[in-house]
N, C-alpha and C positions, 0 to 999 in steps of 0.2 A: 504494500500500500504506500502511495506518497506521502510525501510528509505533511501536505496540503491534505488529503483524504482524511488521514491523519488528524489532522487538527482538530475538521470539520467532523469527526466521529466522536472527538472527545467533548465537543460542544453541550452543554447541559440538558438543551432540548432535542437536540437530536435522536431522529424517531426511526428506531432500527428496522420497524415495518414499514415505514413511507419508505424509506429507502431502497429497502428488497423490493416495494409495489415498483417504485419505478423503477430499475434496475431491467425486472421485468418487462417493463411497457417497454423499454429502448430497445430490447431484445428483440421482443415482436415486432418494434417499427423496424429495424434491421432488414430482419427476413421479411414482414409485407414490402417492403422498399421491392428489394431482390423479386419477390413476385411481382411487382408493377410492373417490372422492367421488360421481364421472361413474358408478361401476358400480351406487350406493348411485339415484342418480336414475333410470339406466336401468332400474334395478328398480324403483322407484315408479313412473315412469311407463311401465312394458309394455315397453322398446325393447327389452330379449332378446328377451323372449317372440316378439314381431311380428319380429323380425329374423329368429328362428331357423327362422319358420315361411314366410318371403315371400323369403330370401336363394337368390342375389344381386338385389339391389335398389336403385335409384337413394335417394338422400335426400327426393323428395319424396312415391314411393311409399312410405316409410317411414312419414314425417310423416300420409298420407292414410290408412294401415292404422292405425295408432293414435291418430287423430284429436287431432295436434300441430301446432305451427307447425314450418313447415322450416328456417327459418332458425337454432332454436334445434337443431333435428334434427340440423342439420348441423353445427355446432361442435361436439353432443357426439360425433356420428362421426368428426370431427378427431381428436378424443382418443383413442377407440378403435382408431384406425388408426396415430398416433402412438403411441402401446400396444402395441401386437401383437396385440390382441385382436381385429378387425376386420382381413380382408382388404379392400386398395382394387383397381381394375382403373382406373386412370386416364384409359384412351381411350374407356369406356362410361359413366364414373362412377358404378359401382357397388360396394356393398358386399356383401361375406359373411362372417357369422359360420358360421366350423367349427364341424361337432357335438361336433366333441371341447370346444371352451372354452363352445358351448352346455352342455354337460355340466353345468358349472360354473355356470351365468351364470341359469338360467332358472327359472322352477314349474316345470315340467315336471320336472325331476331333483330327487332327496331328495337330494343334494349343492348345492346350489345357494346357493355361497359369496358372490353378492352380497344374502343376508338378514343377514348380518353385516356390510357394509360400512356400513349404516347407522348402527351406532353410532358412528362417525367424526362423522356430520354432530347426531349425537344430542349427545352427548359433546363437542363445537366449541360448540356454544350457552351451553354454562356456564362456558368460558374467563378471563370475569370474574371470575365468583363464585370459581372455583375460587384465583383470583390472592390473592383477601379472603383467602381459607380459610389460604391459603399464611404471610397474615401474622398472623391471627390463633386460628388453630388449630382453627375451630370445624368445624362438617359444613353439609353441605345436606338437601333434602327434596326427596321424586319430583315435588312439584308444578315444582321446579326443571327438569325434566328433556325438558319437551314430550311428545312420542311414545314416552319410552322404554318406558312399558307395551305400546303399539305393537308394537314391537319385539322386546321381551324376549318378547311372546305367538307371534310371528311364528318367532323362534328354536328355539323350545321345543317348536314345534310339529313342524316338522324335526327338530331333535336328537333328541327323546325320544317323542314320542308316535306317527312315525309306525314307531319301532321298538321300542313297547313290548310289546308282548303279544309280538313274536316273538322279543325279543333280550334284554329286561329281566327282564321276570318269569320268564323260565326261572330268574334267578340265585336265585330260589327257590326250592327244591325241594318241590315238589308244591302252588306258590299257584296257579296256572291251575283246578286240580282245585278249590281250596279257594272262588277267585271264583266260578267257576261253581256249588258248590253254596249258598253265599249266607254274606259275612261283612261286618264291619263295617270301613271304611276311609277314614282320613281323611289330607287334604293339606295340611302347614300350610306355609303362605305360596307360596298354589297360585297365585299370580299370573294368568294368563291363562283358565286351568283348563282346558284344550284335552285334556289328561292325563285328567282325569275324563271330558268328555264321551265321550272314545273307552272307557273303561271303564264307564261305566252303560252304554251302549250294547251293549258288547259280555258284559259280566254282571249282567244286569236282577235275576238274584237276587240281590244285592250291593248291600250301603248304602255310597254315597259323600259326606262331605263335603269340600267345600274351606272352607278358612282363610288368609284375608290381612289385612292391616292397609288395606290400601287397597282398596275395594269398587269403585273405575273398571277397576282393573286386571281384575276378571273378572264386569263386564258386558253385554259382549258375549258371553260362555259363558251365565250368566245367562239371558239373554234367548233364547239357543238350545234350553238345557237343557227352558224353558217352553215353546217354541215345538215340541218334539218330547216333550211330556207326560212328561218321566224322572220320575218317580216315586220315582227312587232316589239322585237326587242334590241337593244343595242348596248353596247358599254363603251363608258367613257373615264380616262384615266383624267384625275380630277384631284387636287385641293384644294377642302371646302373651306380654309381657312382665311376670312377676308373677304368671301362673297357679297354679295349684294342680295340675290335669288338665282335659285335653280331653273328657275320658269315659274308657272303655273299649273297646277298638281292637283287632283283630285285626290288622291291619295298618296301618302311617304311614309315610307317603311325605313327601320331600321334596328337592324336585327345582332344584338349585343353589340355596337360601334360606339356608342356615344361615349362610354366612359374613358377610353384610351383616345380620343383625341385630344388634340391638341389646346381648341377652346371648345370643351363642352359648350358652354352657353350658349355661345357664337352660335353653335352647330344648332342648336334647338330655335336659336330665334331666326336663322336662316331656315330653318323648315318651316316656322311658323309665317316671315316671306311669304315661302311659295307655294301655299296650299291657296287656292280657290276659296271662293266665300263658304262654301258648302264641307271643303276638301275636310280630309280627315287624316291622324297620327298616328301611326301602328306602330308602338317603342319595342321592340324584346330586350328586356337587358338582367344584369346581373340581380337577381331579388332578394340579397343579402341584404342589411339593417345597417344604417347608416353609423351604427354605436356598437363598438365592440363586445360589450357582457351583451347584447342580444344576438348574439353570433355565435359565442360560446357553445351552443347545442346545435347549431349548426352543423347534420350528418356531413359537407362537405365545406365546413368550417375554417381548415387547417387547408385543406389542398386550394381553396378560391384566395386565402388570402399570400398561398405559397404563388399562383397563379399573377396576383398582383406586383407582390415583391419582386420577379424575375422577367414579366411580360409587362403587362397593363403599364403599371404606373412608369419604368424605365422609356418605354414609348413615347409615351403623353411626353414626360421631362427631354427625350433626346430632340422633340420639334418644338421647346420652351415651351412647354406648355403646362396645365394646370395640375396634371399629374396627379387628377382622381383618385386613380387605382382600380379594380376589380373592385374592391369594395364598400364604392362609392354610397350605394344604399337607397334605398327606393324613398326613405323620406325628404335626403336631399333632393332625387330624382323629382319626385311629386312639386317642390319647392321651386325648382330652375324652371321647369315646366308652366312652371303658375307664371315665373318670371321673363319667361320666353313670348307671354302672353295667350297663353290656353286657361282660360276659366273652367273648360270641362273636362277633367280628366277622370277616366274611371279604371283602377288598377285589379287586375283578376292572375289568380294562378289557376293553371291545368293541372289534372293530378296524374299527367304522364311526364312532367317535366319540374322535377323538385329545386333546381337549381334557377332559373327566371322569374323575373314577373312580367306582366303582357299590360301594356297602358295603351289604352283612347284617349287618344287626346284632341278636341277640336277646340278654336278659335273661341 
């Protein structure tokens, strides 16, 4: 033992079962780390998927249905087995993943919690940088971030697009009516733009555009949009910062952007601009509590404000900006919104999406 441990053991109060409890807890966050990591690979590389569909299965039929080396195959099944997430059978050596944590683990489920474990190994890459930032205050920039456009398109597209038309746009009463018979709508800082493509698609009479600052993050929509002749969508590489207006907008969407930009406010009263007398505010953003003890019990508590510290708020700060964070919080949110000039805001959670909240917001 150090001689700091040391000290600190001989301390009067010092409470030899708090100690062993957290000793414990550091342990487990260790090895869950290590599964985050292993769940965030077995995603990239197929091994749910092929697992869920060929189980029980030895490790080298694994490695051969996903065209892997086995050897690597099989360390990461270590893991899953040391996990609990992989059943082993020892005397056949074989594995099976249950459909219940397939549930969890695969494409195949609109639940499928290892498209978030990537930002673990996304968010571990800038470790450094983040250390600088630590001593000198400043932000970074997306090019910093590898894959995270990746990622963040990959997320997005599960969270919100594949339950938009049936879950979302109800919270507006009577826009399904209003897309289908053809209005004008735009997404600023539509990242991926997955969101759109399932709307031109699904209301061709309906002008879509997207707006981002970064034109990689949605060209691969782009390149979709073209390749299926939409006619009604388009994207445009864009900073919103210092606008005037976007146009004139029936509807403006924006789907977890506002808090990593540069001037939230800016950003909200430039939507407020360019909506039409009628037009309407679809927010999605982060639905954490503006005040820390109410965050505390926050099932993803720890990982949004890990999400802040390394992504969100270094962003905002590397374009001088206000530097929110991830968790900014829906009361200040409701508050800016008011200040933006929306007297009607009506804020609703879904209970397929535990992490946002969803705000109306009109004029």
């Amino acid at each position: 033992m150090t001689t700091t441990a040391t000290a600190l053991k001989s301390h009067p109060v010092f409470n030899d079962s708090k100690a062993e409890a957290f000793a414990g807890r550091l342990l487990g966050a260790l090895n869950n780390s290590a599964l985050v990591l292993m769940t965030s690979i077995g995603h990239r590389t197929g091994l749910f998927d092929h697992l869920a569909e060929i189980s029980p299965c030895t490790s080298g039929a694994l490695a051969a249905e996903a065209g892997l080396a086995e050897r690597y195959v099989r360390e990461w099944l270590a893991v899953m087995v040391t996990s609990a997430v992989v059943d082993y059978e020892a005397a056949t050596k074989t594995y099976h993943l249950p459909a219940e944590h397939a549930a969890f683990l695969t494409r195949a489920s609109p639940s499928n919690m290892a498209v978030t474990s990537q930002f673990l190994g996304v968010t571990a890459g800038v470790e450094d940088e983040i250390i600088a930032r630590f001593q000198d205050g400043k932000g970074l920039h997306y090019h910093h971030y590898g894959r995270f456009h990746d990622v963040m398109a990959e997320e997005s597209n599960q969270n919100f697009s594949g339950a938009l038309v049936q879950h979302v746009l109800p919270l507006v009463d009577g826009l399904i009516a209003r897309l289908e018979s053809g209005i004008d709508v735009v997404d600023v800082g539509c990242g991926g733009g997955g969101a759109l493509l399932i709307l031109a698609e699904r209301f061709p009479k309906s002008r879509f555009l997207g707006v981002d600052r970064c034109a990689d993050a949605f060209a691969t929509a782009q390149d979709l949009a073209r390749s299926k002749a939409f006619s009604n969508l388009t994207f445009r590489e864009l900073d919103l910062s210092g606008l005037a207006t976007l146009g004139s907008y029936d509807l403006v969407l924006a789907f977890d952007a506002v808090h990593d930009q540069k001037d939230p406010q800016g950003m909200l009263e430039l939507v407020y601009r360019s909506l039409k007398k009628n037009g309407v505010f679809l927010m999605v953003d982060i639905g954490g509590s503006s005040h820390l003890e109410k965050n505390i019990d926050n099932p993803l508590g720890a990982f949004l404000y890990m999400m802040s510290c390394m992504h969100c708020t270094p962003i905002s700060l590397g374009q001088d900006g206000a530097g929110l964070g991830t968790m900014w919080g829906v009361e200040l949110a409701n508050e800016m919104l008011g200040r933006a000039g929306f007297s009607d805001v009506q804020m609703s959670r879904l209970p397929h999406d535990i992490v946002n909240a969803y705000f109306v917001a009109r004029p």
